[in-house]
KEKE-473898 format. One record per residue (C-alpha): x, y, z; residue in one letter. Coordinates in steps of 0.02 Angstrom, whole numbers. Each point is the difference from the previous one (the first is absolute). Layout:
N
<bami><u>X</u><v>Y</v><w>Z</w><residu>a</residu></bami>
...
# end
This chain:
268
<bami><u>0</u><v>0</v><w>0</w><residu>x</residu></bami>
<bami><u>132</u><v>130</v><w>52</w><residu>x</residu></bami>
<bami><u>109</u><v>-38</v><w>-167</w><residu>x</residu></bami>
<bami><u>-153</u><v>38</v><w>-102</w><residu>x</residu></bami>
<bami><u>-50</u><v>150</v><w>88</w><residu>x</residu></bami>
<bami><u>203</u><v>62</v><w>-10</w><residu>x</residu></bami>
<bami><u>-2</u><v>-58</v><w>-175</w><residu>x</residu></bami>
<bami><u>-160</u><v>153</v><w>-49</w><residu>x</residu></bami>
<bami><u>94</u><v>113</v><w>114</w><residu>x</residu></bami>
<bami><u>161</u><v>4</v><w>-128</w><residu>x</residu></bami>
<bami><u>-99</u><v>-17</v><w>-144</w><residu>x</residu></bami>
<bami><u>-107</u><v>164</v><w>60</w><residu>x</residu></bami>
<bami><u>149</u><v>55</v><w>58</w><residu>x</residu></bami>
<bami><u>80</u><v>-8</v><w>-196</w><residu>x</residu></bami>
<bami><u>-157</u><v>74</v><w>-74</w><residu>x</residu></bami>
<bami><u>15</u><v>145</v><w>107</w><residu>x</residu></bami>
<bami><u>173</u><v>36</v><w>-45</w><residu>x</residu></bami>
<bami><u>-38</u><v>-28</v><w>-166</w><residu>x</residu></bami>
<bami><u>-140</u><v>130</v><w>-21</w><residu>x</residu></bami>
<bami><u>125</u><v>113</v><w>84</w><residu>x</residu></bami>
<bami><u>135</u><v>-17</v><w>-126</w><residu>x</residu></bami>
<bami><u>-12</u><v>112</v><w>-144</w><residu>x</residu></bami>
<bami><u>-50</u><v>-76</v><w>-174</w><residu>x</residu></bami>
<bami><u>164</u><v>-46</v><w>-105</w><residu>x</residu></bami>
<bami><u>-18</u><v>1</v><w>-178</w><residu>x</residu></bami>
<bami><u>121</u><v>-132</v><w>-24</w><residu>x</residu></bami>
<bami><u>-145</u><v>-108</v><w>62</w><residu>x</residu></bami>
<bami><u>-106</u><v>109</v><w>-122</w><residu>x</residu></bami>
<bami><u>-152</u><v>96</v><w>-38</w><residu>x</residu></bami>
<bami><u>-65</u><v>41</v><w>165</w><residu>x</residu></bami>
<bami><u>-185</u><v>70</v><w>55</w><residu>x</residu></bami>
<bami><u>36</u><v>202</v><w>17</w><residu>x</residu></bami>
<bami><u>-47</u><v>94</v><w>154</w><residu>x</residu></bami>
<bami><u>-71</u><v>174</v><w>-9</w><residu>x</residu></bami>
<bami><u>22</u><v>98</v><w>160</w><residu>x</residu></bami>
<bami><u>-140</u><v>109</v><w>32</w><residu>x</residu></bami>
<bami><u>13</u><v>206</v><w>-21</w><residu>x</residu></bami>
<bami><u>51</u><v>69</v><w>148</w><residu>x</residu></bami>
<bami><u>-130</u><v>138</v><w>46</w><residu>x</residu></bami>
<bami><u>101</u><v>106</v><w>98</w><residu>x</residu></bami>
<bami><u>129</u><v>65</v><w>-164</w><residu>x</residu></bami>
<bami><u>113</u><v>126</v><w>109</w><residu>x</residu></bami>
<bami><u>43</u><v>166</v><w>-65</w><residu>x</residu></bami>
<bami><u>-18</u><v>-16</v><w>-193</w><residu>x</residu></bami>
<bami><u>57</u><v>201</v><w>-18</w><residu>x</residu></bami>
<bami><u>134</u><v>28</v><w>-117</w><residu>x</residu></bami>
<bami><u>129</u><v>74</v><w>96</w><residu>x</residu></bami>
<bami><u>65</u><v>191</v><w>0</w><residu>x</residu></bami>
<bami><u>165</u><v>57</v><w>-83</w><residu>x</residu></bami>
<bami><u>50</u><v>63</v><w>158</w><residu>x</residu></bami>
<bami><u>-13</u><v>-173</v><w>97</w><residu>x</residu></bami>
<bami><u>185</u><v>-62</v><w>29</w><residu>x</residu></bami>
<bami><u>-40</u><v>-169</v><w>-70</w><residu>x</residu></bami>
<bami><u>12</u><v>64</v><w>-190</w><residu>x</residu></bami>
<bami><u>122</u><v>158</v><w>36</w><residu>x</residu></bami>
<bami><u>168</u><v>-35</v><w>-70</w><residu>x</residu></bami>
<bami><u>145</u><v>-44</v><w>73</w><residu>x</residu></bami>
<bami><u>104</u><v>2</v><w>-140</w><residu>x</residu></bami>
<bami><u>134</u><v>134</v><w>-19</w><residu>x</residu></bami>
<bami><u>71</u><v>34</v><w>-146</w><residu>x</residu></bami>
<bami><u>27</u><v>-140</v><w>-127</w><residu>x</residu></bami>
<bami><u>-16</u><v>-103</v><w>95</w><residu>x</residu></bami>
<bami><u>-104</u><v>-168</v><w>-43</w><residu>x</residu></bami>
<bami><u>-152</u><v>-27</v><w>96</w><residu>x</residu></bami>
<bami><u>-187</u><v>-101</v><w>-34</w><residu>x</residu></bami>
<bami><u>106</u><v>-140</v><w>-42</w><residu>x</residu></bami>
<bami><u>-96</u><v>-180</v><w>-53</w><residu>x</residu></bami>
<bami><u>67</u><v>-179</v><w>-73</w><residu>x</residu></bami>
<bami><u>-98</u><v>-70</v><w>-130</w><residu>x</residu></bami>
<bami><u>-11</u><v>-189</v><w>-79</w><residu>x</residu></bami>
<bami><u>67</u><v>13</v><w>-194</w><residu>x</residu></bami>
<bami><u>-35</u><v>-127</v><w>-119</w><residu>x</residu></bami>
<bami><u>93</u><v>-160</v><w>90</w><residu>x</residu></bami>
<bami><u>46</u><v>-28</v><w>183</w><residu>x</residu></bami>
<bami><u>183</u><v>57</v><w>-59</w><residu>x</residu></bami>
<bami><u>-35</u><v>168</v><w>-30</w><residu>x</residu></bami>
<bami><u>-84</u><v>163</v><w>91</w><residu>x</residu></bami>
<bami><u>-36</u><v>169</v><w>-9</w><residu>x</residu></bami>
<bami><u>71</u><v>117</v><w>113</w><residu>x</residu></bami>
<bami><u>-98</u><v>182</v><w>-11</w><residu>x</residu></bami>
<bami><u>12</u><v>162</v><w>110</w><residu>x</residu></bami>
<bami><u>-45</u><v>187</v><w>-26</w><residu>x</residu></bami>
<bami><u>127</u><v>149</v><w>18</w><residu>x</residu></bami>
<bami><u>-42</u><v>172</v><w>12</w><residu>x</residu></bami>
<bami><u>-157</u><v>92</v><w>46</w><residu>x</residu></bami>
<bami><u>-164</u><v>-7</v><w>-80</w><residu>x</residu></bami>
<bami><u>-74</u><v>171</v><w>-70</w><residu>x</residu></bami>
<bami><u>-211</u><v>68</v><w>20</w><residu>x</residu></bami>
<bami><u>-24</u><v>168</v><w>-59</w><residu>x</residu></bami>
<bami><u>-68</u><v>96</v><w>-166</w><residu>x</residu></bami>
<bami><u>177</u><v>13</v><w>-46</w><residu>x</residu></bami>
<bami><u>99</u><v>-158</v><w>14</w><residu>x</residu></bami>
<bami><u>164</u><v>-49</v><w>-78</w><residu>x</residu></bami>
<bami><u>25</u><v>-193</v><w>-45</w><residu>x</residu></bami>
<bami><u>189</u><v>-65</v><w>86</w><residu>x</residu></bami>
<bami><u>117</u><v>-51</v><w>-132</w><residu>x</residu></bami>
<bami><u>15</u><v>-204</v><w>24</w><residu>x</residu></bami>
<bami><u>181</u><v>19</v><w>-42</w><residu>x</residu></bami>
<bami><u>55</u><v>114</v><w>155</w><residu>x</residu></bami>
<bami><u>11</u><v>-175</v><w>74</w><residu>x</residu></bami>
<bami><u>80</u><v>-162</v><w>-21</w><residu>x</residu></bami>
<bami><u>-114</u><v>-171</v><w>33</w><residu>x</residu></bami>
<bami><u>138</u><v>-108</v><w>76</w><residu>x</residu></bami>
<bami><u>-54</u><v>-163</v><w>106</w><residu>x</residu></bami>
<bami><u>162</u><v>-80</v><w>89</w><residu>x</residu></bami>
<bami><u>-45</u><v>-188</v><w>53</w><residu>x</residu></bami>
<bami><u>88</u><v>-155</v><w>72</w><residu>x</residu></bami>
<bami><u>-17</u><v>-140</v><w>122</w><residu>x</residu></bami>
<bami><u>56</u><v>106</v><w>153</w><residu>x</residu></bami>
<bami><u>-13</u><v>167</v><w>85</w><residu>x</residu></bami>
<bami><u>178</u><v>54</v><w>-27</w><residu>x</residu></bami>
<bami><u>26</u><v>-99</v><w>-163</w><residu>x</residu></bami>
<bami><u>-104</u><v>93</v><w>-131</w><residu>x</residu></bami>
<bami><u>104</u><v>-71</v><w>-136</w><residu>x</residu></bami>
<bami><u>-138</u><v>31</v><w>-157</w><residu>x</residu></bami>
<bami><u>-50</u><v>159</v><w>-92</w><residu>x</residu></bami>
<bami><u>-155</u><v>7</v><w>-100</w><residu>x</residu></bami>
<bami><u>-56</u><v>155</v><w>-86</w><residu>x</residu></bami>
<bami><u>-177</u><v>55</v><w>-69</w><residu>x</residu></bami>
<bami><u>-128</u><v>137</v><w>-50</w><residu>x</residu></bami>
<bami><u>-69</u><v>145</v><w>73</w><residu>x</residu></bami>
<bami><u>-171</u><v>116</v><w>-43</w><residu>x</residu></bami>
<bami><u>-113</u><v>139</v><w>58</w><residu>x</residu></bami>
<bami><u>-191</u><v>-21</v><w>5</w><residu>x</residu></bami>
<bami><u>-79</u><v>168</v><w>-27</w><residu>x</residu></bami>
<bami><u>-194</u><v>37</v><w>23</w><residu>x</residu></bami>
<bami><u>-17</u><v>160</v><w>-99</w><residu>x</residu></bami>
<bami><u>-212</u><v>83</v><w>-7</w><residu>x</residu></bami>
<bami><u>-44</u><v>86</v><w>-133</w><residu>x</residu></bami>
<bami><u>-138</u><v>114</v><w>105</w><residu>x</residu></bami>
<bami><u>-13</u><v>127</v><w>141</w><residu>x</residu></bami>
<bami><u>-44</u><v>-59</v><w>169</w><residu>x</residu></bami>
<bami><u>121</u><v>-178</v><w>28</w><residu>x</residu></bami>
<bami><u>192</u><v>25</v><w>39</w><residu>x</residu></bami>
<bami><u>147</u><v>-99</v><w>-121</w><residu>x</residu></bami>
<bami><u>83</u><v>-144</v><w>71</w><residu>x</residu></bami>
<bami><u>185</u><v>-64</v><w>-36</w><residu>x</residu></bami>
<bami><u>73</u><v>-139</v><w>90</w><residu>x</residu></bami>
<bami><u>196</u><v>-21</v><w>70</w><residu>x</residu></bami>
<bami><u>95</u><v>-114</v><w>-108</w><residu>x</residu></bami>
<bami><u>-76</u><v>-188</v><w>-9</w><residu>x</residu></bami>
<bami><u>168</u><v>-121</v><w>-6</w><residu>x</residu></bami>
<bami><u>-22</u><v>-180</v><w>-59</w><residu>x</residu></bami>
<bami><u>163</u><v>-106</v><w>0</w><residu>x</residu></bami>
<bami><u>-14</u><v>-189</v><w>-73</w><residu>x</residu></bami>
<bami><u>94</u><v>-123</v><w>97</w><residu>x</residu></bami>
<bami><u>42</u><v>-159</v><w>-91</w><residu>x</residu></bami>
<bami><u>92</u><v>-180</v><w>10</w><residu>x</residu></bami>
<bami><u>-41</u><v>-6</v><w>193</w><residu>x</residu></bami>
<bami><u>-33</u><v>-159</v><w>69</w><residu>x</residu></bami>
<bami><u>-167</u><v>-84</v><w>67</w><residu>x</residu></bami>
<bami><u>-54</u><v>14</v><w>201</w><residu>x</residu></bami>
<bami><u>171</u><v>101</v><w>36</w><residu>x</residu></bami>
<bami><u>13</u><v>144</v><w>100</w><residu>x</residu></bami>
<bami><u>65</u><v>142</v><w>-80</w><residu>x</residu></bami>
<bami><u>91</u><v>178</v><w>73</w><residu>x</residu></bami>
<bami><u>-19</u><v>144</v><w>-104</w><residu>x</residu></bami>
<bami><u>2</u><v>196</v><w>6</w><residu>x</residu></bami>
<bami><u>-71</u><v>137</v><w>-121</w><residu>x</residu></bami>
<bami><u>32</u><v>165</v><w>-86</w><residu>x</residu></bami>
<bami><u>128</u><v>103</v><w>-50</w><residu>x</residu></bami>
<bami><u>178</u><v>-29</v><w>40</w><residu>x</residu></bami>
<bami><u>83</u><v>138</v><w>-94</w><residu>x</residu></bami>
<bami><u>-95</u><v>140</v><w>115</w><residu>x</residu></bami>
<bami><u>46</u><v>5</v><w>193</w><residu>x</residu></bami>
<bami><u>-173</u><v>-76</v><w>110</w><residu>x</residu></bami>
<bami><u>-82</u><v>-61</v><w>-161</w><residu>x</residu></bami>
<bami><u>11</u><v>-181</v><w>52</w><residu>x</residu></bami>
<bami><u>-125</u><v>-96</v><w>98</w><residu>x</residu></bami>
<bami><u>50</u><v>-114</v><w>160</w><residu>x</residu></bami>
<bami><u>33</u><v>-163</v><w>-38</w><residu>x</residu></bami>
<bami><u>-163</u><v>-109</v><w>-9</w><residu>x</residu></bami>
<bami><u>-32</u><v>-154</v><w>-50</w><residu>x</residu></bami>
<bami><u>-143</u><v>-144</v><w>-55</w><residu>x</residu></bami>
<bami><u>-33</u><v>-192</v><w>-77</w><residu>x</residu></bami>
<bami><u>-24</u><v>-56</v><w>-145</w><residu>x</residu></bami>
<bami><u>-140</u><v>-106</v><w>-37</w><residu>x</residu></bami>
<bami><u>31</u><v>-181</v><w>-16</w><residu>x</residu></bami>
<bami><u>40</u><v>-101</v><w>-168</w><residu>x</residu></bami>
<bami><u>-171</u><v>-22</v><w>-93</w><residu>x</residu></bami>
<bami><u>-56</u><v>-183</v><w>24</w><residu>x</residu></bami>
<bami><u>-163</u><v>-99</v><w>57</w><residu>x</residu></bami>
<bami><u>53</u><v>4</v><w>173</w><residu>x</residu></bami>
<bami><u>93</u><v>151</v><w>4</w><residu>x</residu></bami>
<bami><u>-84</u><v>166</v><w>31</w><residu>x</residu></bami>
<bami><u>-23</u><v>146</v><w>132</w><residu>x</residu></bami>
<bami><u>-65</u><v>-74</v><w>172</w><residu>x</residu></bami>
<bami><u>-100</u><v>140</v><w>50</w><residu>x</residu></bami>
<bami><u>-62</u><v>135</v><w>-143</w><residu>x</residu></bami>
<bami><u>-95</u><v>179</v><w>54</w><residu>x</residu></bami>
<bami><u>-119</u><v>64</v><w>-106</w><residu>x</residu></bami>
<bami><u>-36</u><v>182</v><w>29</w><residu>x</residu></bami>
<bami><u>-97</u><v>145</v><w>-65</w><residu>x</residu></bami>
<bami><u>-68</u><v>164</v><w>-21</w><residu>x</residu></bami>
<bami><u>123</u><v>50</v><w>143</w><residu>x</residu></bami>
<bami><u>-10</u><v>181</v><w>-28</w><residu>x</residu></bami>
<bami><u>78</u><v>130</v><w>113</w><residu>x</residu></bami>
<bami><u>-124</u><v>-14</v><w>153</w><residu>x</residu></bami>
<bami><u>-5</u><v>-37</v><w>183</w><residu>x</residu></bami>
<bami><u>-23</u><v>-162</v><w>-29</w><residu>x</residu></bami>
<bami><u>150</u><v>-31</v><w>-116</w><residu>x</residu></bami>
<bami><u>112</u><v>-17</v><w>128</w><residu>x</residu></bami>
<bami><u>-86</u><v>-125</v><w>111</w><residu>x</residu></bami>
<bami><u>-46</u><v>-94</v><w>-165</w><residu>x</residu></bami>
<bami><u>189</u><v>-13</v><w>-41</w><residu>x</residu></bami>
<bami><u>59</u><v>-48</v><w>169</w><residu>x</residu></bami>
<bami><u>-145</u><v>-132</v><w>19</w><residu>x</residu></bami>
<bami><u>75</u><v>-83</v><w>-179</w><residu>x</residu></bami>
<bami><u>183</u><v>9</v><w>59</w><residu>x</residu></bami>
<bami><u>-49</u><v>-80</v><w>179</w><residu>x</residu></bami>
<bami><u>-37</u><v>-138</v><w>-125</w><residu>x</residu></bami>
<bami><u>172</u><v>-18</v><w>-75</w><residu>x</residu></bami>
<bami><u>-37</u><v>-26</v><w>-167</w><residu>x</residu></bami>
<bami><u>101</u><v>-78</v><w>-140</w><residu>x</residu></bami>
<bami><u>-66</u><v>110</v><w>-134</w><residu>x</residu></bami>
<bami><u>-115</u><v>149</v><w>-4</w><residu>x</residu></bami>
<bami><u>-123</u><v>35</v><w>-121</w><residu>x</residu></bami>
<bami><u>-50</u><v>192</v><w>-8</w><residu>x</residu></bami>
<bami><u>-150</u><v>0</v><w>-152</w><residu>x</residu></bami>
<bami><u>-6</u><v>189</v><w>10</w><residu>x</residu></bami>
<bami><u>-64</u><v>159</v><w>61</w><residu>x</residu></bami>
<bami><u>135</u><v>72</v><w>129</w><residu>x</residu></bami>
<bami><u>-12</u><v>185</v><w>-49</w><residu>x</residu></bami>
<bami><u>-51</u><v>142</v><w>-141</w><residu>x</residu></bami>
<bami><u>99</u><v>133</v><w>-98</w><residu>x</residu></bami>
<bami><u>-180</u><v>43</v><w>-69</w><residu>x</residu></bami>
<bami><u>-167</u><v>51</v><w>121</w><residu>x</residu></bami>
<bami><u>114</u><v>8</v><w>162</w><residu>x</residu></bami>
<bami><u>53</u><v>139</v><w>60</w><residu>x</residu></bami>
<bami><u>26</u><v>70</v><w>-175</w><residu>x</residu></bami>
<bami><u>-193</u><v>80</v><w>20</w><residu>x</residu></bami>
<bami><u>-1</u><v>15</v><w>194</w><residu>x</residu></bami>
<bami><u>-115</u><v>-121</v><w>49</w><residu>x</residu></bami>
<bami><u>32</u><v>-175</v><w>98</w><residu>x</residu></bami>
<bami><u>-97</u><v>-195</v><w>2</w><residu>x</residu></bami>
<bami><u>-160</u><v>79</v><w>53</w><residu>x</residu></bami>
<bami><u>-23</u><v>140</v><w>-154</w><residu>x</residu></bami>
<bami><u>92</u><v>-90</v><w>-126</w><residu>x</residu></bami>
<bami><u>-165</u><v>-101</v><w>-65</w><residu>x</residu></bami>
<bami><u>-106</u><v>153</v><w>-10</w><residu>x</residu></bami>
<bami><u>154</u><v>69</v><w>-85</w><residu>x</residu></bami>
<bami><u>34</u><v>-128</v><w>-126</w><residu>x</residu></bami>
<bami><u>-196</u><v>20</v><w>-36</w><residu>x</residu></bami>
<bami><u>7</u><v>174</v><w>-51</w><residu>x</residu></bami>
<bami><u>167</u><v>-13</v><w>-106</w><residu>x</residu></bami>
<bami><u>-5</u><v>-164</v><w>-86</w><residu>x</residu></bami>
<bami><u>-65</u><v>77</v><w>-181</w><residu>x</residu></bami>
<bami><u>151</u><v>127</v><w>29</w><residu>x</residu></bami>
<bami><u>134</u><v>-130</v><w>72</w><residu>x</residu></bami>
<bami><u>155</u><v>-15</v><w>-90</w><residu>x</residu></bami>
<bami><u>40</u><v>-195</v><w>-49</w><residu>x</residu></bami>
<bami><u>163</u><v>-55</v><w>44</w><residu>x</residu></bami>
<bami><u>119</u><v>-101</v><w>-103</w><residu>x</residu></bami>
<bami><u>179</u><v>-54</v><w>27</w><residu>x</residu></bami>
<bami><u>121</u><v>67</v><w>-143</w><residu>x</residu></bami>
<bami><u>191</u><v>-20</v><w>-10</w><residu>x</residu></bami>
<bami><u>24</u><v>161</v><w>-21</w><residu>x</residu></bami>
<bami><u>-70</u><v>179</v><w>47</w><residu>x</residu></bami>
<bami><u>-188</u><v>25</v><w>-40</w><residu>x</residu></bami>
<bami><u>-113</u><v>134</v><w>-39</w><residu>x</residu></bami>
<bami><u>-111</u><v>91</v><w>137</w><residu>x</residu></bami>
<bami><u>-125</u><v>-73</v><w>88</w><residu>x</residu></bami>
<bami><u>76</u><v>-184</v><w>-27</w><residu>x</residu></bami>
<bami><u>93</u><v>-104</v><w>138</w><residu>x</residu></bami>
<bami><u>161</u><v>-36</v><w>-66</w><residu>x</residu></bami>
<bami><u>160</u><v>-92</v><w>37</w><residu>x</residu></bami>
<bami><u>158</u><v>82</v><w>-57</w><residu>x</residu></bami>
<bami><u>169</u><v>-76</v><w>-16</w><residu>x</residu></bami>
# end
């Protein structure tokens, strides 16, 4: 009697622990589970330019905003940063791309950053073509292509400029994704979106890296060079706003070179 009844405790026992353990997809497809809206959202208010979450530290330049990116195969990334200061105004003037170098320095340890890789560098300009909304031109957007790195290695690297004194970046460093195979992939992935520039960004951000994830997936929507700021009104005005001006809205298209007015363009 007592080895059957032991015998149901382990095997409730194992179905408990079971249900506990997240689904792998080795064993594959699994049921999905939809967690339920929170209702209480927290403070969904785009925050102000004066807040010192988005003032800059940055002097000079000096590379800040940096991000790694996956490329095309686990032995390559992209390595991007921004130097100098955006511009809002009626008048703006567009930073030449070429002030600055786009220089990633890489290797296996901190104080061995025995690789060089060089890249490209633009300007994204929002430029309105009527009275009332103010020009936007961004600091200069560096992306740097590192390739022939190997799978699930930990890499050093740092950033910038190093022909101009304090236009290099600490040293930082990330993974590579493993090699591409059936059972070979990111453990844990973070999908994430429509982040914005609110109160809640932050706690969103810090609740996804509490997680540790292998990978990140941003799909979009951090901030705006257009209907932010540019026409003086925030999260709660900006639907009326985009109401009233959407016959008279400029589109936006990205160009490799300098557009017209009243276009959003890239310029190399």
């Amino acid at each position: 009697m007592w080895w059957g009844s032991l015998r149901l405790l382990l095997l409730l026992a194992a179905a408990v622990a079971a249900a506990a353990e997240p689904a792998s997809t080795l064993n594959g497809p699994s049921r999905p589970v939809t967690v339920a809206l929170r209702k209480d959202r927290g403070h969904a208010v785009d925050l102000p330019d004066t807040d010192p979450r988005v003032q800059r530290r940055a002097t000079g330049w000096a590379p800040e905003q940096i991000t790694v990116a996956l490329s095309a195969a686990p032995t390559s990334a992209w390595v991007s940063w921004i130097t100098g200061e955006f511009q809002m105004g009626g008048t703006v003037k567009p930073l030449n791309p070429g002030t600055v170098a786009s220089v990633v320095r890489y290797g296996l340890a901190a104080d061995s950053l025995v690789h060089e890789a060089t890249g490209d560098a633009l300007v994204y300009s929002q430029l309105y073509p009527f009275e009332g909304l103010q020009n936007y031109t961004s600091g200069i957007i560096h992306h740097v292509r590192l390739q022939g790195l190997e799978p699930a290695t930990k890499y050093y690297y740092q950033c910038g400029d190093p022909g101009i004194p304090g236009a290099m970046s600490a040293v930082h460093a990330f993974r590579t994704m493993p090699a591409v195979g059936p059972r070979s992939y990111p453990g844990r992935i973070a999908v994430v979106g429509d982040l914005g520039l609110t109160y809640n960004t932050t706690s969103t951000v810090d609740h996804m890296v509490s997680n540790r994830p292998d990978l990140v997936l941003l799909v979009g929507d951090v901030c705006y060079a257009n209907m932010y700021l540019t026409n003086g009104t925030g999260a709660a005005e900006r639907t009326a706003t985009r109401a009233r001006s959407a016959s008279r809205r400029p589109s936006t298209r990205r160009t490799s070179r300098a557009g017209t007015t009243g276009e959003g363009t890239w310029r190399r």
